[in-house]
C-alpha positions as CSV (number, residue, x, y, z in Angstrom):
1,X,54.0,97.0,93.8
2,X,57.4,98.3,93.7
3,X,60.9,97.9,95.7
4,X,61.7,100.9,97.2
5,X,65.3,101.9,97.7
6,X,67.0,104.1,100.9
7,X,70.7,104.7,100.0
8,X,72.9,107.3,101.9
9,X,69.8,109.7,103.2
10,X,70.2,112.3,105.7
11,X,68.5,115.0,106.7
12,X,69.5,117.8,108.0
13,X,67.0,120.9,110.0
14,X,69.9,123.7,110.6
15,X,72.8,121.9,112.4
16,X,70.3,119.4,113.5
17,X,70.8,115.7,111.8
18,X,67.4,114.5,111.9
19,X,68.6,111.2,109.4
20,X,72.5,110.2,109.2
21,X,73.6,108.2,106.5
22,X,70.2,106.0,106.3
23,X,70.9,103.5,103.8
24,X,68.0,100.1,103.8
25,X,66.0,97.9,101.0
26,X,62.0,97.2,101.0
27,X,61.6,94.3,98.8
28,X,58.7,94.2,96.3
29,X,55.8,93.0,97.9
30,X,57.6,93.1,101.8
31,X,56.3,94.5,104.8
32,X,58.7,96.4,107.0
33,X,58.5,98.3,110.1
34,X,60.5,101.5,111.2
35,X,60.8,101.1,114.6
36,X,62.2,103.3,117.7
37,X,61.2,106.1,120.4
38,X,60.3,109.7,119.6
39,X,62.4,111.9,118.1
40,X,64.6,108.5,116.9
41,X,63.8,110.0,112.9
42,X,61.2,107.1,111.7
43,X,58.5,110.1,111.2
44,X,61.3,112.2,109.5
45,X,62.0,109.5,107.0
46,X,58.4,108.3,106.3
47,X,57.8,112.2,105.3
48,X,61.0,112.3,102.9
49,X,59.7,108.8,101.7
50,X,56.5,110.2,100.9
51,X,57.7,113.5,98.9
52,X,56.4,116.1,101.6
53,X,60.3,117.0,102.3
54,X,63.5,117.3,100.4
55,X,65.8,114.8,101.0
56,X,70.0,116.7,102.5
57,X,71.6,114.1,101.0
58,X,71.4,110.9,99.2
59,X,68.6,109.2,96.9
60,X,65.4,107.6,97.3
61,X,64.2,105.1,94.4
62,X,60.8,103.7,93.9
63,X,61.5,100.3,91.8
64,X,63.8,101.9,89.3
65,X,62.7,105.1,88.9
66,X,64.8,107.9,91.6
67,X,62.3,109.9,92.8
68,X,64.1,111.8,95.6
69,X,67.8,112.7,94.9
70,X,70.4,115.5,93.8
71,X,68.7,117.5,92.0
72,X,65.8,115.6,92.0
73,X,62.3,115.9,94.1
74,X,59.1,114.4,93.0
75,X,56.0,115.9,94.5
76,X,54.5,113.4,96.7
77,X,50.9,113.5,94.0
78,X,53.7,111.9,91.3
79,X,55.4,109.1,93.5
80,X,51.8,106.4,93.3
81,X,52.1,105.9,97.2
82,X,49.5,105.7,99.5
83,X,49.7,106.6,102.9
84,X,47.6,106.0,106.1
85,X,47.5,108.3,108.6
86,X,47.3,107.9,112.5
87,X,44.3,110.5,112.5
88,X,42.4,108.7,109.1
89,X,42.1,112.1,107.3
90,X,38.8,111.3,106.4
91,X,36.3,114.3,104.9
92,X,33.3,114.7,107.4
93,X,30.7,115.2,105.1
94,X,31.2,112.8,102.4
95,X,30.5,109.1,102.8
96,X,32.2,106.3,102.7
97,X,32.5,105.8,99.2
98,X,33.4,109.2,98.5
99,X,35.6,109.2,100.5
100,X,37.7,106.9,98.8
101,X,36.6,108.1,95.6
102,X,38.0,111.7,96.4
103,X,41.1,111.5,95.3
104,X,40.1,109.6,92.0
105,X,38.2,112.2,91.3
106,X,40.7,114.6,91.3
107,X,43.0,113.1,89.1
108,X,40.4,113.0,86.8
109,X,39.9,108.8,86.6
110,X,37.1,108.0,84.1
111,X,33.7,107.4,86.1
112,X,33.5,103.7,85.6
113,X,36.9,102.8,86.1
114,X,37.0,105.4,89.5
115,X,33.1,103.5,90.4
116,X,34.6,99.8,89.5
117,X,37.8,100.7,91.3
118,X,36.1,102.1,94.5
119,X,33.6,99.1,94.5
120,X,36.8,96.8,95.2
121,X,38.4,98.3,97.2
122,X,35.3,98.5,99.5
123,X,34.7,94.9,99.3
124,X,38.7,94.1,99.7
125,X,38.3,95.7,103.1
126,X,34.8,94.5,103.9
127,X,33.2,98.1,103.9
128,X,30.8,97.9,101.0
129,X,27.6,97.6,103.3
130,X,29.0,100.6,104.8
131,X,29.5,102.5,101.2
132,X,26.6,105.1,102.3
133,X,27.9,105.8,105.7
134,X,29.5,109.3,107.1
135,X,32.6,108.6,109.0
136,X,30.9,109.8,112.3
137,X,29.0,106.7,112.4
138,X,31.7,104.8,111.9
139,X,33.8,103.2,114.4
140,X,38.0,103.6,115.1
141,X,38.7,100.4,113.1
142,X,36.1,101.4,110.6
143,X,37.5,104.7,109.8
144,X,41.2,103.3,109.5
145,X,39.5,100.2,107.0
146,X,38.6,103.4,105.4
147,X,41.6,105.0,105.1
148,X,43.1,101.7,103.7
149,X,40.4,101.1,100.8
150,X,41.2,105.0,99.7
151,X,44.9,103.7,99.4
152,X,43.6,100.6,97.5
153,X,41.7,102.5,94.9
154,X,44.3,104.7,94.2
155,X,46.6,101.9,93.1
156,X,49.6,103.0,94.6
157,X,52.9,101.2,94.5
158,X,54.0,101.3,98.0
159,X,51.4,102.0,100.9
160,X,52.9,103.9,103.9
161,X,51.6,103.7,107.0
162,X,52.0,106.5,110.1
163,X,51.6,104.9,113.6
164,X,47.9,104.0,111.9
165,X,46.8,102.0,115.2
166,X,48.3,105.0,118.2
167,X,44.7,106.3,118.6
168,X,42.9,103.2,119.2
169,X,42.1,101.3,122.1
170,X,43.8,97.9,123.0
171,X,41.0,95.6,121.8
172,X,41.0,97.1,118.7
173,X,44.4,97.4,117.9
174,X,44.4,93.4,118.1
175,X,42.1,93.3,115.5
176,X,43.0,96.2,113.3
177,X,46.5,94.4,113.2
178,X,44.8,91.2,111.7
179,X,42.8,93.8,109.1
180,X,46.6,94.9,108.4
181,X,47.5,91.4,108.0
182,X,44.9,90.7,105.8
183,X,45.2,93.5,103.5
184,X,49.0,93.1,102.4
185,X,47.9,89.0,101.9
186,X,45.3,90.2,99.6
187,X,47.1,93.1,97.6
188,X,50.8,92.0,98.1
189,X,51.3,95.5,98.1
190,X,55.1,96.9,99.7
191,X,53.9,98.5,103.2
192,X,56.0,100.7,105.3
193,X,55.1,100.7,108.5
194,X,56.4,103.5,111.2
195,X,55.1,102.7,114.5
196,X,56.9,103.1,118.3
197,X,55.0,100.2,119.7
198,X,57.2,96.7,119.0
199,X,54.5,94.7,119.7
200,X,52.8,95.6,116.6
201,X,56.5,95.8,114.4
202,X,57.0,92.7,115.7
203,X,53.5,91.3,114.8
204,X,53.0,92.7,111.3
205,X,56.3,93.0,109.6
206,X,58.3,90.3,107.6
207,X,61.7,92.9,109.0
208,X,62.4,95.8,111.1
209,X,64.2,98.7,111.4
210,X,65.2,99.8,114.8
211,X,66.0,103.0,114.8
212,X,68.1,105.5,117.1
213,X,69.1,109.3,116.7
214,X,68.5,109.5,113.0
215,X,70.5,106.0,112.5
216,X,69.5,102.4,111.6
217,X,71.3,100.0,114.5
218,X,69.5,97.1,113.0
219,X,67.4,95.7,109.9
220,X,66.3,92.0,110.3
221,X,63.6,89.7,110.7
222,X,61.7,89.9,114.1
223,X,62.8,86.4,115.5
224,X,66.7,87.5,114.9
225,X,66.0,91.4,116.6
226,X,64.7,89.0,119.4
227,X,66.8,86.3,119.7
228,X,70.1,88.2,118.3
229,X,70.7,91.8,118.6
230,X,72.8,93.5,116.9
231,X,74.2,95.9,119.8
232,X,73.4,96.6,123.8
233,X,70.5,99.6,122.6
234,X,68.6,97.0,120.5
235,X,69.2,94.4,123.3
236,X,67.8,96.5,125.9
237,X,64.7,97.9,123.3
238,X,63.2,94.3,122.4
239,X,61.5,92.3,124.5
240,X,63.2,94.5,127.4
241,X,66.5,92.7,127.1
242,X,68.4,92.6,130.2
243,X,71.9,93.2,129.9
244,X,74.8,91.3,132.1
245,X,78.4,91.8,132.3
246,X,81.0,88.4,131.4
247,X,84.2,86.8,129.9
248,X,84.6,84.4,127.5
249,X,85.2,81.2,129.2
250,X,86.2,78.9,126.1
251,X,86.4,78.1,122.4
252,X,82.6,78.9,120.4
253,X,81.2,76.0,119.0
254,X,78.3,75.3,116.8
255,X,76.7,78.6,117.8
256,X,77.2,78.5,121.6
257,X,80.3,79.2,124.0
258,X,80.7,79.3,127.7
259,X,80.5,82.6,129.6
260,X,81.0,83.4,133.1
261,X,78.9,85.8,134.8
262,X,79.7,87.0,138.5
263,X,81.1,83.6,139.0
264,X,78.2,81.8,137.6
265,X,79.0,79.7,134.2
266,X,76.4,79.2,131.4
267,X,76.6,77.7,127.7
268,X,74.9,80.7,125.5
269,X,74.5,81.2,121.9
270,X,76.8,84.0,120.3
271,X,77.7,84.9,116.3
272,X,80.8,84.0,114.8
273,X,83.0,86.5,115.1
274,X,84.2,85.7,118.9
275,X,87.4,84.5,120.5
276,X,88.0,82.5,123.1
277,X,88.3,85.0,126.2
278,X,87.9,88.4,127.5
279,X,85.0,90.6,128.5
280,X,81.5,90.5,126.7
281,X,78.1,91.6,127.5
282,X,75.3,89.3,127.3
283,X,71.8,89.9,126.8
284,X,69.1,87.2,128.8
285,X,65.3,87.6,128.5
286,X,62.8,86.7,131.4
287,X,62.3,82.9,130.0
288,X,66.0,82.5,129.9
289,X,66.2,82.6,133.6
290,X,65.1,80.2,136.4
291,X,65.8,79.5,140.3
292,X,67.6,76.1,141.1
293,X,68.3,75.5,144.4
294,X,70.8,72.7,143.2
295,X,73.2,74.5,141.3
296,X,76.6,74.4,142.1
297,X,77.5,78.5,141.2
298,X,74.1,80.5,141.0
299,X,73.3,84.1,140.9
300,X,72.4,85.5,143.9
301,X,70.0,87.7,143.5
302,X,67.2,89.8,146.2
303,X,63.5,89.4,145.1
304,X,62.3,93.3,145.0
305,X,58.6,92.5,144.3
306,X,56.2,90.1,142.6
307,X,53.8,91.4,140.2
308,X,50.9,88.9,139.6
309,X,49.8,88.6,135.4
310,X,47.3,86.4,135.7
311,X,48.5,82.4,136.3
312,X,52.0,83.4,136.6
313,X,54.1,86.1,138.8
314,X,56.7,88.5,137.0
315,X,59.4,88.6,139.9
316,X,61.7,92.1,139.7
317,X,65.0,91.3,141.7
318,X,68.4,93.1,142.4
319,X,71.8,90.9,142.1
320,X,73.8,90.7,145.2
321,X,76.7,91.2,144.2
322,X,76.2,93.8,141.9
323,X,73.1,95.7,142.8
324,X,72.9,98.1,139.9
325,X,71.8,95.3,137.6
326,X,68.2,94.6,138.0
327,X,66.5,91.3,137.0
328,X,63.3,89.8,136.0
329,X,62.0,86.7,135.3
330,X,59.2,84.7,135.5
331,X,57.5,82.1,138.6
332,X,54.8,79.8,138.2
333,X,51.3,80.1,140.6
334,X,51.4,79.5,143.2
335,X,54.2,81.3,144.1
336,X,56.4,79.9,147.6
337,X,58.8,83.1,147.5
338,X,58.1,86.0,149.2
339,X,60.1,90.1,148.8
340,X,63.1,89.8,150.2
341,X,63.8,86.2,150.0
342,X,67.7,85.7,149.0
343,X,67.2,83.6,145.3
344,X,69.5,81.4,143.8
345,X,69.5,82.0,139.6
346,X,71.0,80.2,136.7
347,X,70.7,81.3,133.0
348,X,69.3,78.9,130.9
349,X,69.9,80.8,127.9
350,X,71.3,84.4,126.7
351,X,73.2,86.0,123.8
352,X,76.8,87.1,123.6
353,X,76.0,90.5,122.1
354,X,78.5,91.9,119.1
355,X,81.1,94.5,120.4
356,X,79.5,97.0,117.6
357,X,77.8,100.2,117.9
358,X,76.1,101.4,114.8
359,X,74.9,99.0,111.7
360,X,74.6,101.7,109.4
């Protein structure tokens, strides 16, 4: 187990910035995921994590030891990580226990350490009936429980992961993300985590990374991405954050200050860095809206459509007086509304979102 150490990276393919001025901290023992769309970097920094490309600028550091740097580039064979990849990279026609033995072998590990070593790691993952098995016979999750015992055996320091679930189906992604789960309970083992899907990041990881066009806009747990994001792109990335124009309408207190929203007025949370008036944008969440036909100042908002998930309805509407701002939230079955109904909406709840850009 090891910390591992991001400070000032980018990355540059001709004028292209890939990375800019990544700087973030993986605590010994901590899982984080690197989360964001393609083309956002997070496969670009797993790869200059991993030794497979030279760093532009800044440093990389495994515990204390710099292993990416100004004039400094450790092979990936020299940095003890392991790394799990979304296609396994499993040999065909060795079994499962060479397999994981493979690259053991070639570092020239003694034959009872390399057989006593591969034997746990079997049994860590629960694969040591399978030990005699090619990967053909295998399923999905099987071959990925695989993959993870070869990173076991090989003791590494850090284990990375590549989008390790993106070529399973949706039952078994449930349950490889428990395996997941499992594994870094048993090993405590640091585990970096690159992944686009945020149900998983927000799962499996202890903090996140969001990223966007080579840059880190926020690294925190995944209650506080949720519940507080940092800027209007993370807002509208988690938990599809909807985002709604207003002014400060008083002094913050204790956490929470009044807003007013197209002439409704709510009592939200916000940080502490807010004054008493002018214009903010506030994130709200399905849950954090309701109808209530007794209040005083609601929303008025269109129902566009209902889509039924099973005991519930999401409903999609469009604000009336401002018809560029969408909304969604969620009705109870059965459902008394119908498309095109005129709905009256108050917010329950919401976040005054920080006037910031760019984290790091």
């Amino acid at each position: 187990m090891a910390r591992l150490t991001i400070e000032a990276l980018s990355k540059y393919f001709g004028d292209q910035a890939a990375l800019k001025n990544v700087s973030m901290q993986v605590e010994d023992g901590e899982f984080v995921a690197v989360l964001g769309p393609s083309g956002c970097g997070k496969t670009t920094m797993l790869r200059l994590v991993a030794g497979f490309d030279a760093v532009s600028e800044g440093k990389i550091a495994i515990g204390d030891r710099i292993v990416s740097g100004p004039g400094t580039h450790l092979p990936p064979e020299e940095r003890r990580m392991g790394i799990v990849f979304q296609s396994y990279a499993l040999w065909p026609h060795m079994d499962v226990e060479e397999n994981v033995a493979y690259a053991l072998k070639v570092q020239k590990v003694a034959t009872v350490e390399r057989a006593a070593r591969v034997a746990r790691a079997l049994e860590t993952v629960g694969l040591t009936s399978f030990r005699n098995r090619r990967p053909a016979s295998l399923s999905g999750g099987q071959r990925q429980r695989v993959a993870l015992a070869r990173c076991l055996a090989m003791q590494p320091e850090i284990v990375l992961l590549d989008e390790p679930l993106a070529n399973l189906d949706v039952h078994l992604r449930a349950s490889m993300e428990d395996e997941f789960a499992t594994f870094h309970k048993r090993t405590g083992t640091t585990m970096f985590y690159i992944t686009h899907d945020q149900a998983e990041a927000m799962a499996l990881a202890d903090r996140i990374a969001v990223m966007d066009h080579g840059r880190i806009l926020q690294f925190a747990p995944p209650s506080q991405l949720y519940r507080e994001p940092a800027n209007e792109t993370v807002a509208r990335f988690i938990g599809a954050g909807m985002i709604l124009p207003g002014k400060l309408a008083g002094e913050p207190a204790n956490g929470r200050v009044a807003v007013d929203i197209l002439g409704h007025r709510a009592v939200i949370r916000c940080g502490p860095d807010h004054g008493a008036q002018g214009p903010v944008k506030i994130c709200v969440r399905a849950q954090d809206l309701a109808v209530d036909r007794q209040a005083s100042d609601p929303l008025s908002a269109r129902l566009r459509r209902l889509v039924y998930q099973g005991g519930h309805f999401q409903a999609d509407l469009l604000l009336e007086n401002a018809e560029n701002l969408p909304l969604a939230l969620t009705l109870p079955e059965p459902c008394e509304v119908a498309p095109g109904d005129l709905l009256p909406i108050v917010l329950r709840d919401g976040w005054v979102v920080p006037q910031t850009d760019v984290l790091a």
